[in-house]
MMTF fields as JSON, N, C-alpha, C and O atoms, coordinates in Angstrom:
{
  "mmtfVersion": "1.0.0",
  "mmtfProducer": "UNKNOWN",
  "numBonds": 327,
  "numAtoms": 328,
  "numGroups": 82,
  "numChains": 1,
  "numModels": 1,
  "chainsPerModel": [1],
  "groupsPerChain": [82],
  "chainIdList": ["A"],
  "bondAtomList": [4, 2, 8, 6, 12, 10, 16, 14, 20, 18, 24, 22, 28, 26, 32, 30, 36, 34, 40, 38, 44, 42, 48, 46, 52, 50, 56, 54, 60, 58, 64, 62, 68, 66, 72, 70, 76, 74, 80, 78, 84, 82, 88, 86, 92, 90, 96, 94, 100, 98, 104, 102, 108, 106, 112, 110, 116, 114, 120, 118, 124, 122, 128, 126, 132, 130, 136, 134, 140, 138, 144, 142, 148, 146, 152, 150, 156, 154, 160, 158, 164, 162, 168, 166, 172, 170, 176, 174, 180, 178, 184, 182, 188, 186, 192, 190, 196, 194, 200, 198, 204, 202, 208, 206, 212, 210, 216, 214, 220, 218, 224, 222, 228, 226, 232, 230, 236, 234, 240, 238, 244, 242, 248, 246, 252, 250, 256, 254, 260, 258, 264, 262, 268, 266, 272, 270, 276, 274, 280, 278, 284, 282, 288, 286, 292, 290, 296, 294, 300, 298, 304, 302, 308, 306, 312, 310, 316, 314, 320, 318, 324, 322],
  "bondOrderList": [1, 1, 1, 1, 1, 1, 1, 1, 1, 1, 1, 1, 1, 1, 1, 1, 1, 1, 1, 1, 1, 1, 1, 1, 1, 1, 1, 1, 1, 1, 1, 1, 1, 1, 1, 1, 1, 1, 1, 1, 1, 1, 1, 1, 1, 1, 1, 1, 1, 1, 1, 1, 1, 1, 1, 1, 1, 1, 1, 1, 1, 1, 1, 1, 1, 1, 1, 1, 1, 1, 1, 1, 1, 1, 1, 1, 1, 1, 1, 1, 1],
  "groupList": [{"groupName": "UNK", "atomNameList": ["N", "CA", "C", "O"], "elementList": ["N", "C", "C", "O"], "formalChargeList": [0, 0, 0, 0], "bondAtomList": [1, 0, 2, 1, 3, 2], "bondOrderList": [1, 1, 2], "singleLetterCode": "X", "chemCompType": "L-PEPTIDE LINKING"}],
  "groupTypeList": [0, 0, 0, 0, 0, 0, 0, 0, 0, 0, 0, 0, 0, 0, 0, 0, 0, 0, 0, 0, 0, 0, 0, 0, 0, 0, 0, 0, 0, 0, 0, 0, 0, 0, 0, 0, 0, 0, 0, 0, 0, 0, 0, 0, 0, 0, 0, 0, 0, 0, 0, 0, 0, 0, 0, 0, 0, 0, 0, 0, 0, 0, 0, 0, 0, 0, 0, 0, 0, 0, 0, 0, 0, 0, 0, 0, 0, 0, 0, 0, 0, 0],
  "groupIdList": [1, 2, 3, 4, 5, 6, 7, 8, 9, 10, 11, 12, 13, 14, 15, 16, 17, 18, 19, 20, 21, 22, 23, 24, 25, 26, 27, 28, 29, 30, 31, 32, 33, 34, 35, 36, 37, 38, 39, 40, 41, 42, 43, 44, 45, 46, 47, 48, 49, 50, 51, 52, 53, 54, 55, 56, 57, 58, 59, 60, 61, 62, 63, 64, 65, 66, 67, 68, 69, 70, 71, 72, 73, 74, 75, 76, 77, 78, 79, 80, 81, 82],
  "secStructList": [7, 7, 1, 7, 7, 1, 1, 7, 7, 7, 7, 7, 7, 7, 7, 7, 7, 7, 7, 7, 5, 7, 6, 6, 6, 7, 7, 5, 7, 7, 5, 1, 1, 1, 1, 5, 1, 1, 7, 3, 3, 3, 3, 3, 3, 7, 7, 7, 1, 1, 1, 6, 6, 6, 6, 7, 7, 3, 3, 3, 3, 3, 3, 2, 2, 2, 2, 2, 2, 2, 1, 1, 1, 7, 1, 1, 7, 7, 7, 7, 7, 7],
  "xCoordList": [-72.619, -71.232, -70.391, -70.711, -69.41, -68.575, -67.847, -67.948, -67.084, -66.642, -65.596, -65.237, -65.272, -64.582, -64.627, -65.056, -64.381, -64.56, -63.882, -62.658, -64.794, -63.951, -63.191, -62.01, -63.686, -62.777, -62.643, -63.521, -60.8, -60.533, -60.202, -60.153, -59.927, -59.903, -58.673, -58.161, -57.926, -57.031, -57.658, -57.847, -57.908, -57.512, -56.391, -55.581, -56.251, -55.152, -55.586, -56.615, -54.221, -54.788, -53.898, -52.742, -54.002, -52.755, -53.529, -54.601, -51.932, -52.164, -52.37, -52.005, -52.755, -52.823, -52.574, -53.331, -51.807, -51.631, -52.512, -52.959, -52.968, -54.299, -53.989, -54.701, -52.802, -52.686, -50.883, -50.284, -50.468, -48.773, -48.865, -49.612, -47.727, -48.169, -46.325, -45.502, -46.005, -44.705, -43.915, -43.934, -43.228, -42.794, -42.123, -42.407, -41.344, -41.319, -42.176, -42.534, -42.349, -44.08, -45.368, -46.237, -45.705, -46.509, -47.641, -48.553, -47.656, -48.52, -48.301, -47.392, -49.837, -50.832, -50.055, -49.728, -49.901, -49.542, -50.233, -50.16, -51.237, -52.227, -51.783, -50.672, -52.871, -52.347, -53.718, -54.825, -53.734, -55.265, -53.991, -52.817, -55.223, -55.297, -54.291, -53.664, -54.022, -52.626, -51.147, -50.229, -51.227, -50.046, -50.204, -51.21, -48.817, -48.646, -48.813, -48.475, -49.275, -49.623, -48.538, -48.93, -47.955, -46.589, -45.308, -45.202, -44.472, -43.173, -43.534, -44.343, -42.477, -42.003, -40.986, -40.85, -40.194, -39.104, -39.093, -39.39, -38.756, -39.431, -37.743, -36.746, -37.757, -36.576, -37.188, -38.049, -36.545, -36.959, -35.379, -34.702, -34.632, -33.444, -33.125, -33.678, -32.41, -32.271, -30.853, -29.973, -30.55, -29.131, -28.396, -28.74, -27.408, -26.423, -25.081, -24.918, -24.379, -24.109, -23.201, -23.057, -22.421, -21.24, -21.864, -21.408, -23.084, -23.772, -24.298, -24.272, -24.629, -25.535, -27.183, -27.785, -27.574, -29.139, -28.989, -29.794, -28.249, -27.764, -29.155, -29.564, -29.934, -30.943, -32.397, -33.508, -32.126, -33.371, -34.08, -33.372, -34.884, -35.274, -36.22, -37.335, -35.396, -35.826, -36.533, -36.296, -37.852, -38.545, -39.256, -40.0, -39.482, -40.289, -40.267, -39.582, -40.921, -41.237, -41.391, -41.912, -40.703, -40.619, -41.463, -41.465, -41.966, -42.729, -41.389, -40.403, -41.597, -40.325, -39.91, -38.837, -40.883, -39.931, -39.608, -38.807, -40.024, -38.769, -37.762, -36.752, -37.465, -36.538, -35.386, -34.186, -36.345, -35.449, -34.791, -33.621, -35.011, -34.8, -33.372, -32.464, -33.674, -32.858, -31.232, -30.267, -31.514, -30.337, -29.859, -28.898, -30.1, -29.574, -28.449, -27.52, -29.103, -27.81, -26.517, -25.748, -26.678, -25.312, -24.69, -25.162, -22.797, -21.824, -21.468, -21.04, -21.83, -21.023, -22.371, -23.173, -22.983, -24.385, -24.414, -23.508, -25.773, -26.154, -25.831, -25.97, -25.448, -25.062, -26.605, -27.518, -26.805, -27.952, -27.594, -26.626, -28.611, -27.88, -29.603, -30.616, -29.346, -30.726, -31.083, -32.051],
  "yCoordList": [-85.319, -85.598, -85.083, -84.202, -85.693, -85.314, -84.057, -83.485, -83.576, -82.331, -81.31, -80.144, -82.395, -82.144, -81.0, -81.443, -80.146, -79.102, -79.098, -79.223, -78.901, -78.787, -77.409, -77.491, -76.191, -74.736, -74.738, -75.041, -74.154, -73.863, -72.514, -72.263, -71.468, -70.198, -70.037, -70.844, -68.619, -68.153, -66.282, -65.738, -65.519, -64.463, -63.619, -63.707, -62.895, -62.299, -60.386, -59.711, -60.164, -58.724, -57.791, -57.897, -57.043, -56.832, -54.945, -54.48, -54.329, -53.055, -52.46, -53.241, -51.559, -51.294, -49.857, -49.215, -49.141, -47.516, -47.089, -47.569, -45.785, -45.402, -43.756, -43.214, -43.012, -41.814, -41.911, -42.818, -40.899, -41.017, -38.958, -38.342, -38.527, -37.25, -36.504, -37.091, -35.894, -35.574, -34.475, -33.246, -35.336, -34.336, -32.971, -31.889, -33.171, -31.535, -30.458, -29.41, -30.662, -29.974, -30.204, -29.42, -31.255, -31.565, -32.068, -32.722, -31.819, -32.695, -34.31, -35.139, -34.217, -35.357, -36.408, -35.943, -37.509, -38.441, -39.35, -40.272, -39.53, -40.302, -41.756, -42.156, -42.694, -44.067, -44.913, -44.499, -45.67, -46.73, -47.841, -47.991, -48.591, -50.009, -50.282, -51.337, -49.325, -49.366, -49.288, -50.108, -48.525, -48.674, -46.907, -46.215, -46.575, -45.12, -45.111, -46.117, -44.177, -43.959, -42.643, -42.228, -42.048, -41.484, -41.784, -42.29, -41.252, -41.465, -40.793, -39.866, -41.593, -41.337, -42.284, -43.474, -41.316, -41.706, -41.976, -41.068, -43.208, -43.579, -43.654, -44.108, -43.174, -43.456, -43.836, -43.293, -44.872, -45.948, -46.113, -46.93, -45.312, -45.761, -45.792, -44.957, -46.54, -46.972, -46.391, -47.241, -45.131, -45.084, -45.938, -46.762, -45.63, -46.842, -46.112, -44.895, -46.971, -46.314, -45.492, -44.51, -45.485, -43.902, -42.97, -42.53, -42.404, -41.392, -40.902, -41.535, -39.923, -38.687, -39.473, -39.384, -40.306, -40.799, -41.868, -42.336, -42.676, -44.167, -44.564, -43.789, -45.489, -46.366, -45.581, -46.11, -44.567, -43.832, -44.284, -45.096, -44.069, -44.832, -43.918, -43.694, -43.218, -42.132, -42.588, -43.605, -41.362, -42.066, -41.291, -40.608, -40.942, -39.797, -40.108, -40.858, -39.537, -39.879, -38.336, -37.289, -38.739, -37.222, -37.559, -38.523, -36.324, -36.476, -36.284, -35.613, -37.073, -36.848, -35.705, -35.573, -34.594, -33.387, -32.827, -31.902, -33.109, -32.538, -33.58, -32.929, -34.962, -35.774, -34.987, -34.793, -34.597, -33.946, -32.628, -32.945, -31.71, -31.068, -31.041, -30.224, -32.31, -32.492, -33.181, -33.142, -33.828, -34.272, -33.469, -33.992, -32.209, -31.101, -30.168, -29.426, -30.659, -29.985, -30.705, -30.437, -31.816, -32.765, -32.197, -31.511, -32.239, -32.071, -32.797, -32.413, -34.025, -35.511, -35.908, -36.081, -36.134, -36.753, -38.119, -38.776, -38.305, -39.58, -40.72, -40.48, -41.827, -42.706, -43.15, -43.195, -43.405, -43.63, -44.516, -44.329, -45.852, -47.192, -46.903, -46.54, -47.244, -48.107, -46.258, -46.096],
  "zCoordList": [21.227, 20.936, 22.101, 22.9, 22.063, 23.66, 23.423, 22.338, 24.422, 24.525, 23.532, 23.693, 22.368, 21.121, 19.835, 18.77, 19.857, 19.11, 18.077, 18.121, 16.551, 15.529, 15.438, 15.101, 15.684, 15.454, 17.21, 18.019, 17.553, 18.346, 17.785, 16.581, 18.983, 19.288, 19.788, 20.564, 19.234, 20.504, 20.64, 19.552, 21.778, 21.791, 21.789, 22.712, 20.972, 20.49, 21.075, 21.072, 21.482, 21.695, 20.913, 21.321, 20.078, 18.92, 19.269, 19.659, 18.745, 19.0, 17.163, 16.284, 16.9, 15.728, 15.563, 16.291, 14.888, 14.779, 14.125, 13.083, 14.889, 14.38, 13.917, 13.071, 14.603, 13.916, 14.302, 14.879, 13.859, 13.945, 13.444, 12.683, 14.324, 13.988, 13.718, 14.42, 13.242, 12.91, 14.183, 14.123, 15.334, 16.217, 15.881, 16.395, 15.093, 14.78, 14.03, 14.568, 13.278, 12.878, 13.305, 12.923, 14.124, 14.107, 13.135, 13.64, 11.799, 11.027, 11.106, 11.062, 11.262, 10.949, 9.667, 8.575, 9.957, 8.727, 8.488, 9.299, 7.259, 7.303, 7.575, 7.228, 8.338, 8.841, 7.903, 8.247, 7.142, 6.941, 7.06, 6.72, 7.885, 8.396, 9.067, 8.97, 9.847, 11.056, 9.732, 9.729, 9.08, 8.22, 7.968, 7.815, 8.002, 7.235, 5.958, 5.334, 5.379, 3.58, 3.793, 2.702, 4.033, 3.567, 4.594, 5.712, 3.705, 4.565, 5.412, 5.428, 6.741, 8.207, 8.47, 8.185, 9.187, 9.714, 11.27, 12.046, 11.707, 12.995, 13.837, 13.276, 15.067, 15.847, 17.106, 17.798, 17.22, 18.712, 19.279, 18.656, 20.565, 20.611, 22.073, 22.789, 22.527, 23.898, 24.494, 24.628, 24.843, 25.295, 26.075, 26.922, 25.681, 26.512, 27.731, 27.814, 28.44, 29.557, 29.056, 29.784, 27.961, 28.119, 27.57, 26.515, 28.128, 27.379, 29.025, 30.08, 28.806, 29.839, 30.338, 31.408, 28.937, 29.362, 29.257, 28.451, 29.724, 30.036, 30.536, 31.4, 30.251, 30.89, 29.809, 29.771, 29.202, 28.855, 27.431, 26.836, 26.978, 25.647, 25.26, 25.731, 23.967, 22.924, 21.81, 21.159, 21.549, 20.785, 19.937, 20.64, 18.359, 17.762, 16.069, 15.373, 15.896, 14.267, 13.61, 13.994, 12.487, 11.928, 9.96, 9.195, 9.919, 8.648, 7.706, 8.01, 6.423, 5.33, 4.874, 4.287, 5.149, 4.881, 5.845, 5.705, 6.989, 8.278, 7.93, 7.663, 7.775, 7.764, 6.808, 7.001, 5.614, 4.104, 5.146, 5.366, 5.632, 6.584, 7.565, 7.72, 8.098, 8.955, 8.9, 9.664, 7.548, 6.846, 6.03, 5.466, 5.6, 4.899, 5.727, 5.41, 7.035, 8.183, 8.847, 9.77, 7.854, 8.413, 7.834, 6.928, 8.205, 7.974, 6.634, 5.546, 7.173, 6.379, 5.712, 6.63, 4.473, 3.937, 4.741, 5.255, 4.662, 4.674, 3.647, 2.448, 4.027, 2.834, 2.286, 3.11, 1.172, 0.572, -0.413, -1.149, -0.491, -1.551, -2.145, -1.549, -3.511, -4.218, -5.067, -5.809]
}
């Protein structure tokens, strides 16, 4: 039969999270199947130019009770819906 293939292919190269660890404490947050099994709070943020780190891109994950933690020291609460 000529050069016609019933299953075509693509390679895919996909990243998958395999551990995630809590920057301020450092504990371990369990990950199965590239997914977290507890809360984390993830910050991915890109400063912008009227700031000191204009061009820089901040980045860290905190376990939910440093998060509980860290929102206990705001001034003003966090708004919270649901």
């Amino acid at each position: 039969m000529g050069g016609v293939r019933m299953r075509q292919y693509q390679v895919r190269e996909t990243k998958e999270i395999r551990k995630i660890t809590c920057n301020k404490c450092g504990k371990e947050i369990p990950v199965e199947n590239g997914f977290a099994r507890a809360g984390v709070f993830q910050v991915d943020y890109a400063w912008g130019y009227f700031s000191e780190k204009d061009g820089q891109r901040h980045s860290f994950d905190l376990c939910e009770a440093c998060y509980d933690e860290l929102i206990r020291s705001f001034q003003i609460p966090v708004e919270i819906e649901g």
